[in-house]
N, C-alpha and C positions, 0 to 999 in steps of 0.2 A: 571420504570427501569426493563431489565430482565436481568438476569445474563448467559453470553458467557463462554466456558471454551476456555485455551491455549491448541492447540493439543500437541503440543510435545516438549522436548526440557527440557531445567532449571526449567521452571514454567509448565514445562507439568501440566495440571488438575488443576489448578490454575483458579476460575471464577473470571471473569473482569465484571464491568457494562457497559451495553449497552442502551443506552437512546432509549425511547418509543418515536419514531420520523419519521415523514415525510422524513427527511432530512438524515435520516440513512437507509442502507439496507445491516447487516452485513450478509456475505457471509457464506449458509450455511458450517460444517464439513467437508462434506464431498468433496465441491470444492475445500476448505481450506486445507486440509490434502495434494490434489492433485495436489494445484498450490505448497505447498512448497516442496512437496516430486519433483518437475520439475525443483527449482531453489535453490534444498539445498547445490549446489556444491559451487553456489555465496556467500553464505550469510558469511560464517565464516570473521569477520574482516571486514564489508563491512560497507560501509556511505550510509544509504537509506534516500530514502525521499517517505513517504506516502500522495503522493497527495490526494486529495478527504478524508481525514482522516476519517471520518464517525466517529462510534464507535471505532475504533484506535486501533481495534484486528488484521488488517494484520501487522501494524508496530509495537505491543506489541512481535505478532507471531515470527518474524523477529529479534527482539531482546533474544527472549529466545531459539531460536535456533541459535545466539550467531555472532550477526549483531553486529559492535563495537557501533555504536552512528544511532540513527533515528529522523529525523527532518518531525513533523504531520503538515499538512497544513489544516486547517479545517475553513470554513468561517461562521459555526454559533459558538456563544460565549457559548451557555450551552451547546454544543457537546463540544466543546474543553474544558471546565470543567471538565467534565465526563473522557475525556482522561488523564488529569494532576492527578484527581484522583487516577485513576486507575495505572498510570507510580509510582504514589509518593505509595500507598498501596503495591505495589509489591515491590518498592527498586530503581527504573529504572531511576528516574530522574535524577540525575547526566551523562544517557546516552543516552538523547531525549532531544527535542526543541519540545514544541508545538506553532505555532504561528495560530493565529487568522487573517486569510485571504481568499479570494475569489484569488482560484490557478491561475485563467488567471492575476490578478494582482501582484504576486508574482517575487522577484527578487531576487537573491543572487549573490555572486560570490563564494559560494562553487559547487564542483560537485561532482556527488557520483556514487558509484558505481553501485547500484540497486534501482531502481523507480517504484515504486507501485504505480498502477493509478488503482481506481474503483470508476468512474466515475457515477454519477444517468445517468441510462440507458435512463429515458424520455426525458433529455435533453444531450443528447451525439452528443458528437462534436469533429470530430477529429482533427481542427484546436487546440484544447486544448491541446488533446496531443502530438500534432508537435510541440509546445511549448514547453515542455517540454522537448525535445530532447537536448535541449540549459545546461540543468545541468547537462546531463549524461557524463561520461567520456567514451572518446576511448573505445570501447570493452565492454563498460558497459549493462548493462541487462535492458531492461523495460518490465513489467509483467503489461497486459495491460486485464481487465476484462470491455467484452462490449458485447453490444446483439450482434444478429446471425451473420451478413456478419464482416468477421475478413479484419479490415483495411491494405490499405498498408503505412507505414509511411517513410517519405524520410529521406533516411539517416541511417534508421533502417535494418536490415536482418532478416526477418521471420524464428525460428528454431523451433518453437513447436507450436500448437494450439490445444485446446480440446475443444468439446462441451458438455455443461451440462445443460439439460434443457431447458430455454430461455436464457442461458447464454454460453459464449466462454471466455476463458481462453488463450490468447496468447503471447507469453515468443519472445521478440525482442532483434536483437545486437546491438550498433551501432557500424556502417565500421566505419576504422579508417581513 
């Protein structure tokens, strides 16, 4: 385990644990800092859903800078441990769902307002995240972290992209 801190927000400084995994690849600081300082207008009151949940610090991040309720999607069972820990040490669980699942099999009939997808970059697919498109609401936000060439998704309107490193940071609407 190594310990993440919360950039900003209620638990600003706040360290969460981050499991020593294959299956995780929590996004440095300083990407972090940037993708929410892109999408901090969305968050107050918002229904997110943290696809690819990994270590579960963008949807913690999300709630402390004061997201109403966040549902983690995370398909290994000791990552998503690691997440429930971490929501229950902070206070958070009465205002998150973590479920235990592979996101392409995943189904609700809730829709939210902001979708966090950070997807493992060696097996990146954007039929996954066109999938996804099916929970967001009208107008709703997908914050989508993938390697270099930034997708087009249908349905979506590209309003922001940034590149950092081997990585891209790109902030979607959907048309109504």
């Amino acid at each position: 385990m190594e310990n993440i801190r919360i950039t900003s927000g209620e638990f600003r400084g706040r360290a969460i644990k981050s499991p020593r995994s294959s299956f995780t690849h929590p996004m440095g600081s300083r990407e972090k800092i940037a993708l929410f300082n892109m999408i901090s207008e969305y968050l107050v009151d918002a229904r997110v859903l943290d696809a690819f949940a990994g270590s579960g610090s963008l949807g913690i991040e999300a709630l402390s800078r004061g997201a109403r309720k966040v549902v983690f999607v995370e398909k290994n069972a000791k990552v998503a441990r690691v997440i429930k820990e971490n929501l229950e040490n902070i206070g958070l669980g009465p205002r998150s769902t973590v479920l235990v699942e592979d996101i392409n099999k995943y189904t609700t009939d809730e829709s939210f307002d902001l979708i966090i997808a950070d997807p493992p970059y060696n097996s990146f697919k954007t039929e996954e995240i066109v999938g996804l498109t099916n929970y967001l609401k009208d107008g709703g936000i997908l914050v989508l972290s993938h390697p270099e060439v930034t997708p087009e998704i249908k349905g979506l309107k590209l309003t922001k992209s940034h590149k950092y490193a081997a990585a891209s940071l790109s902030i979607y609407r959907k048309i109504a």
